[in-house]
N, C-alpha and C positions, 0 to 999 in steps of 0.2 A: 552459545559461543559464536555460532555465524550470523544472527541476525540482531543480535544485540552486544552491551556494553557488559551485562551484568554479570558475576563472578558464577564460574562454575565450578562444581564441589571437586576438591582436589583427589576424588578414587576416580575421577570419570577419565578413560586410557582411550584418546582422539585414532580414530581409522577411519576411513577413506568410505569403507560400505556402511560404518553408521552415520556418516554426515551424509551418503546419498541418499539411505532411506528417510533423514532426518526431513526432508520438505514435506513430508504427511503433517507435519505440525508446526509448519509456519502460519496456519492459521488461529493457531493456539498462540502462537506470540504477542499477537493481534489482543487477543486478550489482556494480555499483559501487560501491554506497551499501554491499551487503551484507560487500562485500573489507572496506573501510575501519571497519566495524562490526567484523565477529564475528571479523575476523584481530587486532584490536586488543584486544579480550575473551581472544582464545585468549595473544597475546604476555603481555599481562598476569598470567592466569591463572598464567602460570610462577612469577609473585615476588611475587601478592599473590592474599587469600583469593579465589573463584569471586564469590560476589557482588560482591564489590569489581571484579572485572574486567567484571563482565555490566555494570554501570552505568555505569563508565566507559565501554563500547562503545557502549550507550545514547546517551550523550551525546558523540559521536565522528560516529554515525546524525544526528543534531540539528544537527550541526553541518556535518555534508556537506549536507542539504539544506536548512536555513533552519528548521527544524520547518514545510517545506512544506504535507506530510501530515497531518501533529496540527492546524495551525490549521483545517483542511479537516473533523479531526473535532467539534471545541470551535465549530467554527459551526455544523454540523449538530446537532449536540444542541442547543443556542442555539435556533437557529431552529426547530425542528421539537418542541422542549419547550416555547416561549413563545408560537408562531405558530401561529390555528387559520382560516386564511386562505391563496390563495399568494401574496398581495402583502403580509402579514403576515411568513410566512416569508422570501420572500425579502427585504424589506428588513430583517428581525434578520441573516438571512444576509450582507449587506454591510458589517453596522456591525462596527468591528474591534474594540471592547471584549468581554471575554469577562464571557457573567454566569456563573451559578449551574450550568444545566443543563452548559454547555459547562466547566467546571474538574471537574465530578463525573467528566465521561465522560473528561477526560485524566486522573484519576487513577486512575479505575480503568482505563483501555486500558493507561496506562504500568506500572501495580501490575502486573495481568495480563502483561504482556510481559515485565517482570523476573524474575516467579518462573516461568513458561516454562521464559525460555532457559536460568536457573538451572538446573531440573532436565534439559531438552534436556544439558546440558556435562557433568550429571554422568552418565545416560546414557554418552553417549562425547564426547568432543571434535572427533573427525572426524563424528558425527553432528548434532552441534553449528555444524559448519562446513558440512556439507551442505546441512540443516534451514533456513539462516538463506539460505543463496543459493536455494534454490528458491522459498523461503517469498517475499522480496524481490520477487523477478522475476515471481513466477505473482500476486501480488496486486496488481501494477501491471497484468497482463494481463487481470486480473478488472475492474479499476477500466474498461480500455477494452472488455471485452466488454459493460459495463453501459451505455457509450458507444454501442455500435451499435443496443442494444436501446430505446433510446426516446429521442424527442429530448430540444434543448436546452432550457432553461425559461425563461432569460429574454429578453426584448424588444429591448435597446436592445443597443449596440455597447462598452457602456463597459468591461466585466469581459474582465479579462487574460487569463481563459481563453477567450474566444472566437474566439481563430485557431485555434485546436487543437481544436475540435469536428463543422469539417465533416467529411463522410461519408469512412469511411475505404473508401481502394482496396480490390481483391481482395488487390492486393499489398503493401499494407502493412498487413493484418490476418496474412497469412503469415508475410510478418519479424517482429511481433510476437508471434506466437504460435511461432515458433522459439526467438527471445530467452525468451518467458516459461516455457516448457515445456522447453525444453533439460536445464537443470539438472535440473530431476524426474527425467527419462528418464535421467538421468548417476549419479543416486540412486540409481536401481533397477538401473541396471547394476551397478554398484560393489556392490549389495545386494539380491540379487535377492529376499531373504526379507523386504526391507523392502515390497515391492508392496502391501500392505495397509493399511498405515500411511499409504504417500503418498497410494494411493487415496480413504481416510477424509479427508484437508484438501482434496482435490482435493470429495470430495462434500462437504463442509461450505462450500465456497467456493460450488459453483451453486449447493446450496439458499439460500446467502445473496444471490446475486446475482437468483436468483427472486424472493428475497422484495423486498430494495430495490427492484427492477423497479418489481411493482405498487406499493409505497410512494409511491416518488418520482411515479409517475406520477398515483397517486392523489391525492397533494397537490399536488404542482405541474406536475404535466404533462409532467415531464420530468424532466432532470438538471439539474446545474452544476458547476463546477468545484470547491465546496466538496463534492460528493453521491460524486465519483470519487474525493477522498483521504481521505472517510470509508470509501467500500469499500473503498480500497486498506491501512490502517490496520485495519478491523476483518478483512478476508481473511489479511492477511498472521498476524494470530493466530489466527482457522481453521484456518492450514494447521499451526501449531506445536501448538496444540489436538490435532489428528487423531492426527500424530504420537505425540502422549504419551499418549491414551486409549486409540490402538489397543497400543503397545508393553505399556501396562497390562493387557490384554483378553486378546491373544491370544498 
């Protein structure tokens, strides 16, 4: 219900303490979002040119979650290109109009992402299908390990992400770091000569979550819910990144 588009079964009775414990399995979303993506990319792939499939899949991703993630990255650029304040920031960060800074960063995040997965398919196709479910899963798990490292940032009760920010259990940083790490570890089985390649998105993810760290802290003291579906959007192409510089490299 919160991190997608898709219907929830009409017995399930919405409260506040099961959407906060709900982030243990925002990397299980990742899974989902990822099926309904890159299998729809790969079906297509069969009867129509590669890029024509990769952007269809694109917009299949867009469509399973609302562009969740993207509006999370189009306010942060927004607010952290035109806001030199935190009460500056985070009131651009509210407003739902997109300027200038926030359309540059979805066009180039989305640019970026097309021509990726583009070469990820031709690569291999089953590398393709790997790439995109670990990739999914480990940058929703990035978005909440960035969660645990500094608080939240704003004040008042009103923003819809603030069920979902108190302190996560021992036990549901486990189940999410199960859900998000799973697939890697299922990569590297499958591929045991791939271990370098994941490792590289895997190191390209912390040094990014290092860096937004002191960022966000630095300017606003914390996170927000638009600050976790910028990492989880700018990791998720880290981890495809890695992939294709290290396959290049070594």
């Amino acid at each position: 219900m919160f991190n997608t588009r898709l219907p929830v079964p009409p017995f399930y009775v919405y409260s506040e303490a099961s959407v906060a414990r709900s982030s243990r399995y925002f990397p299980f979303i990742g899974w989902v979002v990822s099926a309904g993506a890159s299998f729809s990319s790969y079906g297509l792939a069969q009867v129509l040119p590669i890029e024509i499939a990769i952007l269809l899949g694109m917009i299949v991703s867009v469509l399973i979650t609302g562009g969740f993630h993207e509006d999370g990255l189009a306010d942060v650029c927004d607010a952290f290109g035109g806001g030199w304040s935190k009460e500056k920031i985070l009131e651009i960060m509210k407003d739902s109009r997109i300027g200038t800074f926030g359309s540059i960063g979805l066009i180039l995040a989305l640019g970026l992402k097309f021509f990726l997965l583009v070469e990820l398919f031709k690569l291999s196709p089953w590398i393709f299908l790997l790439t995109s479910w670990f990739a999914h899963s480990a940058s929703r798990w990035s978005a909440l390990v960035l969660m645990t490292l500094i608080p939240y940032a704003r004040d008042n009760d009103l923003s819809k992400s603030k069920p979902i920010v108190k302190k996560l259990f021992v036990s549901d940083f486990i189940i999410s770091t199960f859900f998000g790490c799973f697939p890697a570890f299922y990569f590297v089985q499958k591929y045991p000569d791939q271990i370098l390649h994941v490792a590289l998105g895997f190191g390209f993810s912390f040094l990014m979550i290092t860096y937004l760290r002191s960022y966000f802290k630095k300017w606003i003291e914390g996170f927000t819910g638009d600050c976790l579906g910028f990492t989880q959007q700018v990791t998720e192409l880290l981890f495809y990144l890695g992939i294709l510089i290290s396959w290049n490299s070594f």
